[in-house]
N, C-alpha and C positions, 0 to 999 in steps of 0.2 A: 571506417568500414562503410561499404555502399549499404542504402536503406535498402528495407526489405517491402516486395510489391507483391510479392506471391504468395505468400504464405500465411497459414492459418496460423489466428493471434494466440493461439493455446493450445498447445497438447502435451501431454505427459511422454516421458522420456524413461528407460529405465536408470536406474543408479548406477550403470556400469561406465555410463558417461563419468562420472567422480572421483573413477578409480582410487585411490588410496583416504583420499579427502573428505572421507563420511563422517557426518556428526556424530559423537559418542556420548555417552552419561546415561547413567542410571538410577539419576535421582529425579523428583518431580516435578519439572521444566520440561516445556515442549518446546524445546529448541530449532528452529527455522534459520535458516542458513540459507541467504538470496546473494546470489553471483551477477552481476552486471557490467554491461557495456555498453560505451557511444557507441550508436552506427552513425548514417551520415543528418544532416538537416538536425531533429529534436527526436529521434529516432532512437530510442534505448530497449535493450533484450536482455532480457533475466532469465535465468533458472533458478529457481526455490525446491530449495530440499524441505522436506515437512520428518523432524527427526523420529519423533514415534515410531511410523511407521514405512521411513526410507521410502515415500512419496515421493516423484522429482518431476515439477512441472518445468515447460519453457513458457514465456509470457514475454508479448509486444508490447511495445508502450511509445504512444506518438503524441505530439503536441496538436489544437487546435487554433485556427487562424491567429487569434492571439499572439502568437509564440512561430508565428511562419511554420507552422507544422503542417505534415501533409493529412492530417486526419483520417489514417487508414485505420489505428487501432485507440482503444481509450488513454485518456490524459492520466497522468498520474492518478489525483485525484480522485479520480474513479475507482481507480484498483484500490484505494483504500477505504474509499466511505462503501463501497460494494461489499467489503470485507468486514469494515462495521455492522452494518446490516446482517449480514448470512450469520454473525456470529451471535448479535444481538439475540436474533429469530432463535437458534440452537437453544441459546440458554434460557429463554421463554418454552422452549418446547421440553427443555430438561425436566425444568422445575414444573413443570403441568404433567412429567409421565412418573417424577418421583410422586406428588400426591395421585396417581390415579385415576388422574383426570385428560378424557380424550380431547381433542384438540382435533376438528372438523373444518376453520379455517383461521388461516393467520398470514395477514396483511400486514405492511409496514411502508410506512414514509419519513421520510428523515429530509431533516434540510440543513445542511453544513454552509459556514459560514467563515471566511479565511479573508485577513487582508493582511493587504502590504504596505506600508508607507516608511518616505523616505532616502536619502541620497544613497545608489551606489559609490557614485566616486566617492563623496564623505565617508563613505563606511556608515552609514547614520539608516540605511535600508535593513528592515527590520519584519519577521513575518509575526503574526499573530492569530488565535484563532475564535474565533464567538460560540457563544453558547450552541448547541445543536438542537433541532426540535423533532421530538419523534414523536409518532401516534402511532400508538399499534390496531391494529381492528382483528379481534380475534373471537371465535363461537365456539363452544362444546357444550360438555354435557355437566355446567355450573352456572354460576349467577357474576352477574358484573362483577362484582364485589371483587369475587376470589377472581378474576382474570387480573382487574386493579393490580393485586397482592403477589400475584404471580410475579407478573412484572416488573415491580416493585423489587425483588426479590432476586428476580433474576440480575438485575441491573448492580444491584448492590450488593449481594452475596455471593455468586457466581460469575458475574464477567470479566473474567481477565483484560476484554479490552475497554469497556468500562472502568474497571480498576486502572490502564494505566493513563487516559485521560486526567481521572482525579489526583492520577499520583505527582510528584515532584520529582521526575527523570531525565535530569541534563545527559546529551548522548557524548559518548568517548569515542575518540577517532588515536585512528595510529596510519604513519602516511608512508607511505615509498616514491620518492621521486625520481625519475628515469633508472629504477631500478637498486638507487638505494636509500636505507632510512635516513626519513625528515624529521627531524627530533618534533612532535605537539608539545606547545606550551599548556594544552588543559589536560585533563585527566584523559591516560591512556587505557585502550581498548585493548585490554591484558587477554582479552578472548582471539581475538582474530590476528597475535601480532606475528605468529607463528605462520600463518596461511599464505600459500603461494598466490601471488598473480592468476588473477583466472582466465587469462588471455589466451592460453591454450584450450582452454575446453568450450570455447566457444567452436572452435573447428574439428570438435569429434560432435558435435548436435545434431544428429539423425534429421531428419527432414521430419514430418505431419505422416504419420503411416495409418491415422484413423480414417475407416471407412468413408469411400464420398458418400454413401445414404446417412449417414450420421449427423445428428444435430450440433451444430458449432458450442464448445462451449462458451466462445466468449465471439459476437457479431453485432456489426452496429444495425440499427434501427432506423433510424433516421438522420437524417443529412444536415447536417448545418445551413440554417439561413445564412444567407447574404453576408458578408462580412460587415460589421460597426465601421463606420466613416476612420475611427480612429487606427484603425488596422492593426500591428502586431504591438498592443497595448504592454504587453508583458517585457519586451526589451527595451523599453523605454527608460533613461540615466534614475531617472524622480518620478515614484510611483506615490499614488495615494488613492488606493480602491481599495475595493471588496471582491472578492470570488464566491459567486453562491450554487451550490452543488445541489442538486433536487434528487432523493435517491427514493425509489418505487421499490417493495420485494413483495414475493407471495411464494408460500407452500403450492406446490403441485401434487396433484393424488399419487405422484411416482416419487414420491420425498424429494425432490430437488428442488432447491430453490431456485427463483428465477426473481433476477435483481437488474431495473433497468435505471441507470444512471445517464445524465444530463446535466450541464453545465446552462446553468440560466444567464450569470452575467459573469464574465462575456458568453453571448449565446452562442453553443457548441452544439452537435451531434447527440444524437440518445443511443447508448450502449447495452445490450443487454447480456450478461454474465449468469451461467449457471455455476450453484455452489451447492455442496456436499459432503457432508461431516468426515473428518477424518475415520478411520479405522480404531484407532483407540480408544473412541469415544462411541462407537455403533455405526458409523456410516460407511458407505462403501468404496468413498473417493473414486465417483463418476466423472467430478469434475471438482476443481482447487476446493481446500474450505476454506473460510471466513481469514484466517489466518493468515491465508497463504495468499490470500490476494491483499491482505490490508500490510506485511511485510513487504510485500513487492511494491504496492505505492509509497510508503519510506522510500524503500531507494531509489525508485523513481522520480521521486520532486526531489529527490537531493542530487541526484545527478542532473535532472534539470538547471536546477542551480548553478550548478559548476559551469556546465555549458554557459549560460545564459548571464553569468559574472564576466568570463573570462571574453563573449561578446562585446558587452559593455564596457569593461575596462580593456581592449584590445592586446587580453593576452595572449602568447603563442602556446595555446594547448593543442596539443597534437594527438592526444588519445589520453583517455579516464577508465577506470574502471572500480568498481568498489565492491568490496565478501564483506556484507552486512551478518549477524547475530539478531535477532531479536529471539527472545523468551518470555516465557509464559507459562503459569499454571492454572488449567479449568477448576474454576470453583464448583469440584463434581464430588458431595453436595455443596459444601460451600468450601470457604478461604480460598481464592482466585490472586493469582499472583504475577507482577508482571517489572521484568529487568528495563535499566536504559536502554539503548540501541547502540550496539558495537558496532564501527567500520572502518577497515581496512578501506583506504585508497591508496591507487596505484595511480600515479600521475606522468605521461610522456609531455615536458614544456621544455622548452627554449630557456625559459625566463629564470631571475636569480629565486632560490631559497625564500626569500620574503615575501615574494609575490606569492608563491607559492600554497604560503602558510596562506594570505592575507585569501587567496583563492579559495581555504576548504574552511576559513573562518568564516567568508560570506555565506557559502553556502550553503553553513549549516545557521546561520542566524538570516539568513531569509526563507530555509524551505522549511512550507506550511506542516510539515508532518513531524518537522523534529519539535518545531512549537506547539505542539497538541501535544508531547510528551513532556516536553519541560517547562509548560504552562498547567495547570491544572486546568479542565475545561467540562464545566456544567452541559448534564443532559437532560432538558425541560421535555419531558413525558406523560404523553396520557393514554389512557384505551379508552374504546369502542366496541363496545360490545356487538357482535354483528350480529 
């Protein structure tokens, strides 16, 4: 599919784009349901359903020099530590409006930490992900102590996505290769095996119909320096680096969050993303919540992946697409809960059955986001009292 050059990286869509295909259940899981596709270059386009409330965003996603991308919209990465962040902030804000307690300002930095090391051709390339560190800076009408305790609080009694860092969630896949099933050898994605190919509902996607006076919700900032001497680091056979994500949030007096993320090394572009609480939760989904941007980076590095295997080992992949699951329950007040990540791939290749497999086996054991699920991964935190 040719990349996209004109188009705003985020707008909301109604559901009638999904026709029969709506997420269902009516028990306590907030079920997200992200549709993706290759376009051309590192170029991939999502729609996320947010099921609660039959929310349905469309979301750009582009690689930075690293990765020979053309840097028009944020890296993976982003959409998901961005969605860390906005959701983090909610559940600090929850737990300060159950006690009582007004909340005048609330800052946040985080810094993510991801590496790669190891042979693709071996099969021996491997992702993993480091501790994260956050600092919240926040003011009301309390004493350090209880901001401390909030937080504290928040992190471990209430965040679903907190919870699924520490949890132990290997992700299941179920595959279709040129259209029919590829038997997985690991544990099948009994959620999504039922789900069509979403290759047609890319071509009912309305265009951007928000106002031009309207503030973008998702616009980059700033330009990436210069390219690293070493150029598109990331498609390289034998990796052994690091990726460190710098991620900025702040409340705004109009409740949106506003979250600007940047890639420090390799040094990328600064992003900045507006986020706002679901409906089911009190917000008015002005712009994605926490959720919906941190499901959409899942499928985002893992389609990157696939791309970026099938480069390396010079496979003939001809078109990808993958109907991701992720679930969740808000710890509102508390017990926060959160599923592996189901996906459905759809695979058009040239190549035999085993290449195949060995294609969505790479891809899920190099991309950083399925490793932040089925690694447990510590969040070193402090406040600041402002």
């Amino acid at each position: 599919m040719p990349a996209k050059t004109d188009t705003a990286i985020a707008y909301r869509v109604t559901a009638d784009v999904l026709r029969h295909e709506r997420l269902t259940g009516n028990d306590r899981l907030v079920r997200l349901r992200t549709r993706t596709r290759a376009l051309d270059g590192m170029q991939k386009e999502a729609v996320v359903e947010y099921g609660p409330t039959g929310a349905v965003w469309r979301l750009l996603c582009d690689e930075g020099p690293w990765l020979n991308g053309t840097d028009l919209a944020p890296f993976p990465l982003a959409f998901f530590t961005a969605g860390l962040a906005a959701t983090i902030m909610s559940d600090f804000l929850a737990e300060a409006a159950d006690r009582k307690i007004r909340i005048d300002q609330l800052e946040l930095r985080q810094d993510n930490f991801f590496t790669m090391d190891g042979s693709a051709v071996k099969g021996t390339m491997a992702a993993s992900v480091e501790p994260i560190r956050l600092v919240l800076t926040a003011s009301g009408d309390t004493h350090a102590a209880e901001l401390e305790d909030i937080a504290a609080i928040a992190l471990e009694d209430r965040s679903a996505t907190a919870l699924s860092l520490r949890e132990f969630l290997p992700s299941r896949f179920s595959i279709e290769l040129n259209g029919k099933p590829l038997a997985w050898p690991g544990e099948i994605a009994e959620a999504v095996t039922t789900l069509a190919d979403p290759a047609d509902l890319f071509g009912r996607l309305p265009g951007d119909t928000t106002a031009a006076s309207a503030e973008a919700i998702i616009h980059k900032d700033e330009a990436a320096p210069a390219p690293e001497s070493e150029g598109a680091v990331g498609l390289q056979s034998n990796q052994k680096r690091m990726v460190h994500v710098h991620t900025e949030g702040r409340l705004r007096g109009d409740g949106l969050k506003e979250i600007a993320v940047q890639c420090i090394k390799p040094a990328g572009s600064r992003f900045v993303f507006l986020s706002d609480d679901a409906a089911d939760i009190g917000g008015q989904e002005r712009a994605p919540c926490g959720l919906t941007y941190l499901s959409a980076g899942v499928a985002f590095c893992f389609m990157t992946q696939l791309g970026r295997y099938a480069q390396i080992a010079k496979q003939d992949l001809r078109g990808y697409r993958i109907v991701q699951e992720t679930s969740f329950a808000h710890g509102r007040p508390y017990q926060p809960a959160a599923m592996p990540v189901d996906t459905f791939v759809c695979l058009d290749s040239g190549n035999p059955d085993t290449d195949n497999l060995t294609l969505v086996q790479m891809g899920e054991q190099t991309c950083y986001l399925h490793a932040a699920f089925r690694n447990p991964v510590d969040i070193d935190f402090s406040v600041d009292a402002g």
